[in-house]
C-alpha positions in Angstrom: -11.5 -16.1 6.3 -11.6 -12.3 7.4 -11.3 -8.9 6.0 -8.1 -6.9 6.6 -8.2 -3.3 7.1 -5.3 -1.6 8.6 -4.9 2.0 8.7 -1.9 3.7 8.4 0.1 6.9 8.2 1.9 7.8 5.0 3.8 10.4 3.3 2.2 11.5 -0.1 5.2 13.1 -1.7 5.0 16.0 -4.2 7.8 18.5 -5.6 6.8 21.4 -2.7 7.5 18.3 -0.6 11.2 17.5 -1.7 12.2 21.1 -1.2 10.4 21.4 2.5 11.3 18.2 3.9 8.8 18.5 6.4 6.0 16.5 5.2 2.6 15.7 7.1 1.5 12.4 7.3 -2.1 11.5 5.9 -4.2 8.5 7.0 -4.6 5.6 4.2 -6.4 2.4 4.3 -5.1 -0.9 3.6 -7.6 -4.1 2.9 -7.5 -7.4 1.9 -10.6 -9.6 1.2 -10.0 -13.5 1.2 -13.1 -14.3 -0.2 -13.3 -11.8 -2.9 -10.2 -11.8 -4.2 -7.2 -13.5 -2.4 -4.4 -12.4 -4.0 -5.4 -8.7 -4.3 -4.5 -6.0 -1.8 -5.8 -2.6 -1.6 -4.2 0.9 -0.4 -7.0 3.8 -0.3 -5.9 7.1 -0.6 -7.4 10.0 1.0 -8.2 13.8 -0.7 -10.7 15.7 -2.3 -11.1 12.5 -5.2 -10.3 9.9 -3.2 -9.1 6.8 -4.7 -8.7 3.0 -4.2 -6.1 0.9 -5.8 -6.0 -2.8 -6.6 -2.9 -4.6 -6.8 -1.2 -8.2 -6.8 0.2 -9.0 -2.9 2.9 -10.4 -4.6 3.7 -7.2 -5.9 3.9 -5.3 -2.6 5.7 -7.8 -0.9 8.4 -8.4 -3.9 8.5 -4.3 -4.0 9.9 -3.9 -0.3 13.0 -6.0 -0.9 13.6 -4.3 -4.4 12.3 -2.8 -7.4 9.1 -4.3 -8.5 6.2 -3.1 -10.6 3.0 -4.4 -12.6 0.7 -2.5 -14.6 0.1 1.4 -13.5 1.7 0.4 -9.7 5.5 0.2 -9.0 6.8 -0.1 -5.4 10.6 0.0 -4.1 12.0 0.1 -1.4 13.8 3.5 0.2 16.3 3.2 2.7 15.9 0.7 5.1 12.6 2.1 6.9 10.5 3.1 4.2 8.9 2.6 1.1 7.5 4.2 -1.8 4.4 2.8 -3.7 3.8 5.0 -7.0 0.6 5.1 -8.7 0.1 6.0 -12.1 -3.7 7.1 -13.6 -5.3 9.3 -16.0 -5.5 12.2 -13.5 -1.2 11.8 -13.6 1.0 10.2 -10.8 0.7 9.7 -6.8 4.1 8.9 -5.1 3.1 7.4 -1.6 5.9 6.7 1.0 5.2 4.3 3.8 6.8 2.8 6.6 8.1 -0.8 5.8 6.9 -2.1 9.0 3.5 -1.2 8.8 3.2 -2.6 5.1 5.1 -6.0 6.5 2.8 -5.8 9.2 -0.3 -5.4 6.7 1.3 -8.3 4.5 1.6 -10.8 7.9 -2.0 -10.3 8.6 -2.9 -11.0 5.0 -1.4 -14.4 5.1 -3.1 -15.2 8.3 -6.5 -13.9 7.4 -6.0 -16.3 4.0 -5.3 -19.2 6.4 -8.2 -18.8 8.2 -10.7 -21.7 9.0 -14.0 -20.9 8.0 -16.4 -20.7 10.8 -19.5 -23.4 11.2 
C-alpha cells in the first residue's frame, strides 16, 4: 500500500469573491495514507497559517453526489463540475470549491492505493 498525494487547483471562496467573480485558483494538497489510517483523507490548504484537514473518505465521496457532512467538514456538490468542501475551525470558516473530477480522480486512486499488494 502507497501514499496518495495529488495536487490540485481550487477556488477558496470569500465574500470579495462572490461580488468579483473572477477568482484565482490556489494549489492544495490531497493525501491518503493506507497504512496510517485507511479511511481518512486529507485536503491541505495553503496561506499564511496553513492548515491540514482530516476527514472520513466516505464523507467526500457521499458529498459529491449530495449534501453530506460530519463533524466541522460538510461537502456538496455545485453544479455539475464542481464542488464545495467547507471547513469550520476556531479561526472561523474556509469554503473551498473544487473541480469534481479531480476529487473523483483523488477518490479512484485512494481505492487502488488501499488495494495494493504489499511488496516482499
Amino acid at each position: 500500500m502507497s501514499v496518495v498525494e495529488q495536487y490540485a487547483r481550487a477556488h477558496v471562496v470569500t465574500d470579495a469573491d462572490i461580488l468579483a467573480q473572477d477568482q484565482d485558483a490556489v494549489p492544495v494538497v490531497l493525501r491518503y495514507d493506507p497504512e496510517s489510517d485507511p479511511r481518512s483523507v486529507r485536503i491541505g490548504l495553503p496561506g499564511r497559517e496553513a492548515h491540514e484537514w482530516t476527514f472520513s473518505r466516505s464523507l467526500l465521496e457521499q458529498g459529491l453526489r449530495a449534501p453530506a457532512g460530519s463533524g466541522d467538514v460538510r461537502v456538496w456538490p455545485c453544479g455539475r463540475v464542481q464542488a464545495v468542501v467547507e471547513f469550520h475551525s476556531a479561526q472561523g470558516v474556509s469554503v473551498v470549491q473544487f473541480e469534481t473530477k479531480a476529487l473523483m480522480r483523488f477518490l479512484r486512486r485512494t481505492y487502488l492505493a488501499a488495494e495494493a499488494p504489499v511488496p516482499h
